[in-house]
Each structure stands twice: as C-alpha cells, then as structure tokens.
C-alpha positions in Angstrom: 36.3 17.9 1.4 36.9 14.8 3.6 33.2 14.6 4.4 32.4 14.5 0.5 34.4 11.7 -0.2 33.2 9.8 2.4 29.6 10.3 0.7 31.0 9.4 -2.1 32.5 5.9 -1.6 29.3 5.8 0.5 26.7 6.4 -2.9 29.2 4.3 -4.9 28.8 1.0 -2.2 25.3 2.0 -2.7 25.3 1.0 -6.4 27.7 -1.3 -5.4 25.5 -3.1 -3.0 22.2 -3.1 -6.2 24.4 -4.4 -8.8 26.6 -7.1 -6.7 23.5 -8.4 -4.7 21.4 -9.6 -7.6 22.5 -8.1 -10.4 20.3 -5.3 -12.5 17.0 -6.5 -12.9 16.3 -5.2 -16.3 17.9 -3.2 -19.3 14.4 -1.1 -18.4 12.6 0.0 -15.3 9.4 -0.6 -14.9 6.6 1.5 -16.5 4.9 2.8 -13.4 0.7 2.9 -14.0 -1.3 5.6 -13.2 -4.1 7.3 -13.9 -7.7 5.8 -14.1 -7.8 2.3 -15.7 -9.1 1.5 -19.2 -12.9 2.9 -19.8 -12.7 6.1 -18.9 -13.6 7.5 -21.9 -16.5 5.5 -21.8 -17.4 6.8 -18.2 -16.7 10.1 -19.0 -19.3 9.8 -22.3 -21.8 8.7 -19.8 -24.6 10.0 -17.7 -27.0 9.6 -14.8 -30.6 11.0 -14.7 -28.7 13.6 -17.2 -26.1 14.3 -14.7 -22.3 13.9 -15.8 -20.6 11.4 -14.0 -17.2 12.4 -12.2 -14.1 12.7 -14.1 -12.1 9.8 -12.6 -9.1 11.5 -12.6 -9.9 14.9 -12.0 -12.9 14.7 -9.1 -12.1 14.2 -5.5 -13.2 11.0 -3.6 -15.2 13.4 -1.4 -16.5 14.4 -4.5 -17.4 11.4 -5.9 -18.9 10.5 -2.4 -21.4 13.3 -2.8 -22.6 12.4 -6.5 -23.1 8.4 -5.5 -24.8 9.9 -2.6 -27.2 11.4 -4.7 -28.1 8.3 -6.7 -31.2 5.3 -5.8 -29.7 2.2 -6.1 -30.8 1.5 -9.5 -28.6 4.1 -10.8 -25.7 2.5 -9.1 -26.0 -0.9 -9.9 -26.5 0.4 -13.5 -22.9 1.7 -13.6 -21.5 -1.3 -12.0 -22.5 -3.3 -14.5 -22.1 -1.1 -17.6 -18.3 0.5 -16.3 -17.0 -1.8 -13.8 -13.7 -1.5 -14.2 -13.5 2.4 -13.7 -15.6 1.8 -10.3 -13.8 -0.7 -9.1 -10.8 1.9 -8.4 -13.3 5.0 -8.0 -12.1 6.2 -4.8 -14.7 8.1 -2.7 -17.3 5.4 -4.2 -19.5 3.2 -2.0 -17.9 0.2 -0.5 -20.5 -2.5 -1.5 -20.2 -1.2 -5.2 -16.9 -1.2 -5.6 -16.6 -5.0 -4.1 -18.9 -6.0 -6.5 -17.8 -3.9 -9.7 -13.9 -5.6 -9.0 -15.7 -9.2 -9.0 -17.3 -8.2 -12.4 -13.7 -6.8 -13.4 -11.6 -9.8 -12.7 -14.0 -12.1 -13.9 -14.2 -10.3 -17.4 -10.1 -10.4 -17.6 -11.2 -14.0 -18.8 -7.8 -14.6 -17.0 -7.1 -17.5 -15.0 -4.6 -16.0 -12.8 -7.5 -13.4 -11.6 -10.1 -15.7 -11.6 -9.4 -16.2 -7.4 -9.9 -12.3 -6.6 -13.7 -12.9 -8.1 -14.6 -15.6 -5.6 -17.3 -14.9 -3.6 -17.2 -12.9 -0.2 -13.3 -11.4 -1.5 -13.4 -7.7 -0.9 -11.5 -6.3 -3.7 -11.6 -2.5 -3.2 -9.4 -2.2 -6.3 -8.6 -4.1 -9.5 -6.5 -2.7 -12.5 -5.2 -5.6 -14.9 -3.2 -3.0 -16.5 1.2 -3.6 -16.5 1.1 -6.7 -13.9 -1.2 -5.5 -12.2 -2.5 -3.8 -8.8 -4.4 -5.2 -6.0 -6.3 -3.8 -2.4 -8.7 -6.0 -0.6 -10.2 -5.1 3.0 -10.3 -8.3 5.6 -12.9 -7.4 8.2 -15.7 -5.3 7.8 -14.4 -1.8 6.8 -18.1 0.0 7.0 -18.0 -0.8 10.2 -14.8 -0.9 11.9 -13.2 1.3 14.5 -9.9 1.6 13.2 -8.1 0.4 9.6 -4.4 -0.3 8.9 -3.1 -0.4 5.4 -0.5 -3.1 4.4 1.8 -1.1 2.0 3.9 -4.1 0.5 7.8 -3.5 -1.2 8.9 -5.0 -4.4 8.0 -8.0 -6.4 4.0 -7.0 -5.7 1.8 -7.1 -8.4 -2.0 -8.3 -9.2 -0.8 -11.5 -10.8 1.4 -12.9 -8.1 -1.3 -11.3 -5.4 -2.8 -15.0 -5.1 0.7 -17.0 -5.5 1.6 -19.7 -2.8 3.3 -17.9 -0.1 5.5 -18.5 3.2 2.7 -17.8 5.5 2.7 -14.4 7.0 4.2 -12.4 4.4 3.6 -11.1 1.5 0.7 -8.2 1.5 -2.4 -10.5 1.9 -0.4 -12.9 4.5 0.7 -9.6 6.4 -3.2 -8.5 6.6 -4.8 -11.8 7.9 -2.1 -12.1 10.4 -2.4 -8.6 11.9 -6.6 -9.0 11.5 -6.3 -12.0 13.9 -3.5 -10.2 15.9 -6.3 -7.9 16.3 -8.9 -9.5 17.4 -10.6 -10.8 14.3 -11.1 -14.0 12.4 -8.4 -15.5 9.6 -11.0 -15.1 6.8 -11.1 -12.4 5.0 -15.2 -11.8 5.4 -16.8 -9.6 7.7 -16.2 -11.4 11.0 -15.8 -10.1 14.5 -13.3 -7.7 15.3 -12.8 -4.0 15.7 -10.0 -3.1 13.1 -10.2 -3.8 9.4 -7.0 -4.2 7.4 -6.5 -3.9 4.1 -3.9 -5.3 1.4 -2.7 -2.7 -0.7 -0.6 -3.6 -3.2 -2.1 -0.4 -5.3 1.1 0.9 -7.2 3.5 -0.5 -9.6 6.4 -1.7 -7.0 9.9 -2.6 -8.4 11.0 -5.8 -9.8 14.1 -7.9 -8.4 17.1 -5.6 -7.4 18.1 -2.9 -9.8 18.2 1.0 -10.4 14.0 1.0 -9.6 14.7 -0.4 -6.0 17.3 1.7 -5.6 15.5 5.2 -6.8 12.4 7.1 -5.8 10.9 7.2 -9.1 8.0 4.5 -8.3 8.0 5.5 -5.0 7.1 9.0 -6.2 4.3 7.5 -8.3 3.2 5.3 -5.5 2.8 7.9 -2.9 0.3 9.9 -5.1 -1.8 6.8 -5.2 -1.4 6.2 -1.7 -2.2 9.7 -0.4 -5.5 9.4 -3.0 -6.6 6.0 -1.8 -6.5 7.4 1.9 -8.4 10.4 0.7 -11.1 8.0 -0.4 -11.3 6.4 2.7 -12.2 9.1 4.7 -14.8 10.2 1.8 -16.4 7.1 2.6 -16.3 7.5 6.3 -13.9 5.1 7.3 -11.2 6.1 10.1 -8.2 7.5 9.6 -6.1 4.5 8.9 -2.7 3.2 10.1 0.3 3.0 7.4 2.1 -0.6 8.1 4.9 -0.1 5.6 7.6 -2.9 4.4 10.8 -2.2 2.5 10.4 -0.5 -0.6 6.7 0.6 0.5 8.3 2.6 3.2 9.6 4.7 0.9 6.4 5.4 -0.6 5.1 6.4 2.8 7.5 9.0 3.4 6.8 10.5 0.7 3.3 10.6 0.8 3.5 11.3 4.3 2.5 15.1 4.8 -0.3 14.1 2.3 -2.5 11.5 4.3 -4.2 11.8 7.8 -2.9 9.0 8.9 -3.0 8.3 12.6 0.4 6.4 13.0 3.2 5.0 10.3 5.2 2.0 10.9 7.8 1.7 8.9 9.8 -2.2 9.0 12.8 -3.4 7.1 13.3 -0.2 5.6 15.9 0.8 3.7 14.9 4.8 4.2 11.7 7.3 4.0 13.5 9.8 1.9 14.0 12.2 4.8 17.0 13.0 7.7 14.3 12.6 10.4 10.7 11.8 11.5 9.8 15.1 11.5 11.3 16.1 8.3 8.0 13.8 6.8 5.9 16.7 7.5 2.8 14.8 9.1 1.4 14.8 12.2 1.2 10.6 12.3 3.3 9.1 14.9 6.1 7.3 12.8 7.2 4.2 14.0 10.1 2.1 12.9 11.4 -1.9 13.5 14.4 -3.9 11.8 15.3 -7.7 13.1 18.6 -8.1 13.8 19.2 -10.8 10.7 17.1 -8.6 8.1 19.7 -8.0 5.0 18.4 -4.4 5.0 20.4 -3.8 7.3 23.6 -3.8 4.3 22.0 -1.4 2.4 24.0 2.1 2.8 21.4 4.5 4.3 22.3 7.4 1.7 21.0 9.7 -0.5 23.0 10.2 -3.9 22.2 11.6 -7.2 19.1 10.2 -6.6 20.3 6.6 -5.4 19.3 5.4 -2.1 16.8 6.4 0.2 18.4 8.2 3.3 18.4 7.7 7.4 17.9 4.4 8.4 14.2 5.3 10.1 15.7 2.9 13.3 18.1 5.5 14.0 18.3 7.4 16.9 19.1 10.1 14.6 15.6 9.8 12.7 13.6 9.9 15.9 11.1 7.4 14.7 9.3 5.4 17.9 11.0 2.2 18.1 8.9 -1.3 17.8 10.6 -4.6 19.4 11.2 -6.9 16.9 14.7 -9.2 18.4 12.9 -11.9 17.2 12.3 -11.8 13.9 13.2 -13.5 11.1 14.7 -12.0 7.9 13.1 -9.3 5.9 9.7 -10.8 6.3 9.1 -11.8 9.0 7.6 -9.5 11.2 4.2 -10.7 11.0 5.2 -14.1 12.5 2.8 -14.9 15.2 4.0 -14.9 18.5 6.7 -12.0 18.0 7.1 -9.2 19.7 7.0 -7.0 16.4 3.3 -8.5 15.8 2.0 -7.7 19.1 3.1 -4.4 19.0 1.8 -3.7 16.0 -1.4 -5.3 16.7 -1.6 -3.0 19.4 -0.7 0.3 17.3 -3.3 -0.9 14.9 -6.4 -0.8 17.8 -5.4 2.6 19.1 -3.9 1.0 22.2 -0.6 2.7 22.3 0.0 6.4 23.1 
C-alpha cells in the first residue's frame, strides 16, 4: 500500500511538473497526421503501361521498390510530375524521384515559408504540407553511403519552422550537419565526401509547448508507425540499416517503434523515457544507447508511468541498462551536438560503425 502512494504523489508531481512548468499548451492536443498526403485518390485512379500503381497506404516500400523497378524512366518522371506530392513521401520509391517530386511539392504550396525546401541541390525525401507540417531531408549522399543515422527531433518540430533561424546545432537540420561533419563529411547538405549520410526527420506530428501531448504517448504512438515505415523504405531502396539519434520527446517514439525497425544502434539523449522498464524490454536487437548533461531540465521530469502520463525509466539508469554516452559537457537540453563535446564525438563514432 505504501509503494502505491508513493506512485501516486509520484504521477501527480508528474502533472504537476506539465502544468507548473509552462502551463497547458492548448484546450486541444494536436491532430496527429497520418496516412498518405492529399492525392491519393488521384494516384490510386491512375496507371502505368495499364498497370495499377501501388496503394500508398496499403503496399509495402519493398513493394513499391519492385513496381518503380519495373518502370523506364519516362514512366517515372511522368508520375513525378502529374502526382508529386504522393511520391514525394512514397517510401520504397527511388531516391532521385522522390528529391525531385518534394521540390515540385513545396514549390506548388505557393507558400513562402516552403519556398527554402525547393532550392536547388536540398534533398527533401519527404514533404506533407498538411497540419504544420512534416519534414526529412538526407545530408550526404544516401545512394551511396556506408552507413545512415536518422535525427528523430522532440517537440515544437514541424515543416514550417523546419527552415527557422536556429541556435546552431540544434534543432533536427542543425543536429544533422553537425553529426555529417562529425563524421567525416562536408557542412552542406549535397552530396560531398564522407561515408555516412544523415538525415533530418522531423516526419510525425510532434507536440506543441508543454501540455497533456508532451506528457502522453498518444503522438508518440502515431510517430513510431511512421518511423518504423520510413526505415522499412530505406532498406527497400538499399540503403543500410540506419542509426536512431533520438532527442526528448522523439525518444519516446523510438521505443516504441523499436522492435519494429532494423536499426543497428539507438541513442536516446535528453530523454524523459522510452515507454519501457529496461533496454531489453524494447524488444530489438539495436544496441540502445542513452546520454543526459548534467544541466538538462529533463532531468526534473518524474520518470513514471501513470494512467498514461509520463514515459517510464529514465533510459540513463543503471536500472534501464542502456550503454551510456559521455556527455559532462553539455549544455542544456540541446546541446549535445555542440562541436567539440564528448557526446558529439561519441556519437559520431556510433554513427560510422566504430564502436562495438
């Protein structure tokens, strides 16, 4: 009985802790997006040499790999520029296509604050303008890279503030270009030298400010579905299996869509819980990894899982038997891509295979 009033101050400080930070966010929580983006129907409706095209939520990426493998390049570039939009985000599609159907897609939004992602050389590997918005673009040359990490960014994410001024070094496309160079490879995000791509994903709808979303697993569960899809259509398309970077909220995403990716390693940094008691409770056979600076404020959020508030073990626990990354020297809750710490060159080094 003792034990279950502890956990329940505990889960009450929890809510405590979301409401007294910041205050609720909202009167609603956000409207997570899913699902293929606007012109499906359209897709679906059309053909190829007579040949149905692949339902984009129903097929596999390894199935869509085998249809666009059937095609001559005139047939492609035909549905890049008639349905751009739904092969922008086709997992499983060709790389080249999809970069240039997510130009065609942002420039069309006839929006100003997309108009950046359509620049020339950007690799946008997906584009949906739909709610506010979700984002992934590959620095380095993912067709021909050794090994790919995936930024998987927490809340206040979106398509439209993708682009925004940033503190250097945080934020998902800051992250990226900092671990690319880490890495090996050039600032830009073109082709370059370099053996490991990274890419930006900010490719589910993250919560907003501090509030009941932040605080629940609800777009977290809708995030990891996307996730564990996106991977899917990497490896249709060849690439290796990737390495899950994952910050705050996004770590919560990761756990869950852990046992559903082949990823090679998870890091997990500034987390405030995967949704499970310990490493191995994630079900995959990744190596999970897991760093918190000593001044990051996630630190004060109760690790606990409540009537579905909060988000469980703190993954730096001995008790959650994550591998533990160095990070005394970092800064806040973003900082861990700083150059020069000992979090970046460990993760640099996780991301190029170097570490067993």
């Amino acid at each position: 009985m003792r034990r279950f009033g502890r956990t329940l101050v505990t889960a009450a400080l929890a809510v405590a802790v979301v409401a007294g930070t910041a205050g609720w966010a909202s009167g609603e929580g956000q409207a997570a997006v899913t699902g293929p983006p606007p012109g499906a129907a359209a897709w679906r409706a059309d053909s190829v040499y007579g040949r149905a095209l692949p339902d984009p939520a129903g097929a596999t990426p390894a199935e869509v790999a085998r249809f666009f493998a059937g095609l001559d390049d005139s047939a492609r570039q035909a549905l890049v520029r008639s349905h751009p939009l739904v092969l922008g985000n086709l997992d499983g599609a060709p790389l080249t296509l999809r970069y240039e159907a997510n130009r065609i897609a942002a420039r069309a939004t006839g929006e100003a604050r997309y108009a950046s992602l359509a620049a020339p050389g950007r690799q946008v590997l997906a584009f949906d303008p739909r709610g506010r918005g979700q984002v992934a673009e590959v620095f380095g040359d993912l067709e021909r890279a050794r090994h790919v990490s995936v930024i998987v960014p927490g809340s206040d994410n979106d398509a439209t503030t993708y682009d925004a001024v940033r503190t250097p070094h945080t934020g998902p496309a800051g992250m990226a270009r900092a671990l690319r160079v880490a890495t090996g490879g050039d600032a830009a995000n073109g082709h370059g030298s370099g053996d490991v791509a990274v890419i930006a994903w900010t490719g589910y709808t993250t919560p907003v400010g501090v509030g009941l979303d932040v605080a629940g697993g609800r777009l977290a569960e809708a995030g990891a579905a996307r996730l564990a899809r996106f991977t899917a259509g990497l490896d249709a398309v060849g690439a290796p299996d990737p390495v899950l970077f994952c910050h705050s909220y996004g770590s919560v995403v990761c756990g869950l869509a852990a046992r559903d990716t082949d990823a090679t390693d998870i890091v997990a940094f500034g987390s405030p819980g995967m949704r499970a008691d310990t490493a191995a409770a994630l079900g995959t056979r990744a190596r999970v990894w897991a760093a918190r600076g000593p001044d990051d404020w996630i630190a004060d959020v109760p690790n606990v899982r409540f009537a579905g508030i909060g988000h469980g073990v703190d993954p730096t626990s001995p008790a959650f038997g994550a591998r533990r990354v160095p990070a005394a020297d970092v800064q806040g809750h973003t900082g861990y891509f700083a150059p020069g710490t000992r979090s970046l060159a460990a993760f640099a080094a996780i991301a190029k295979g170097e570490v067993r």
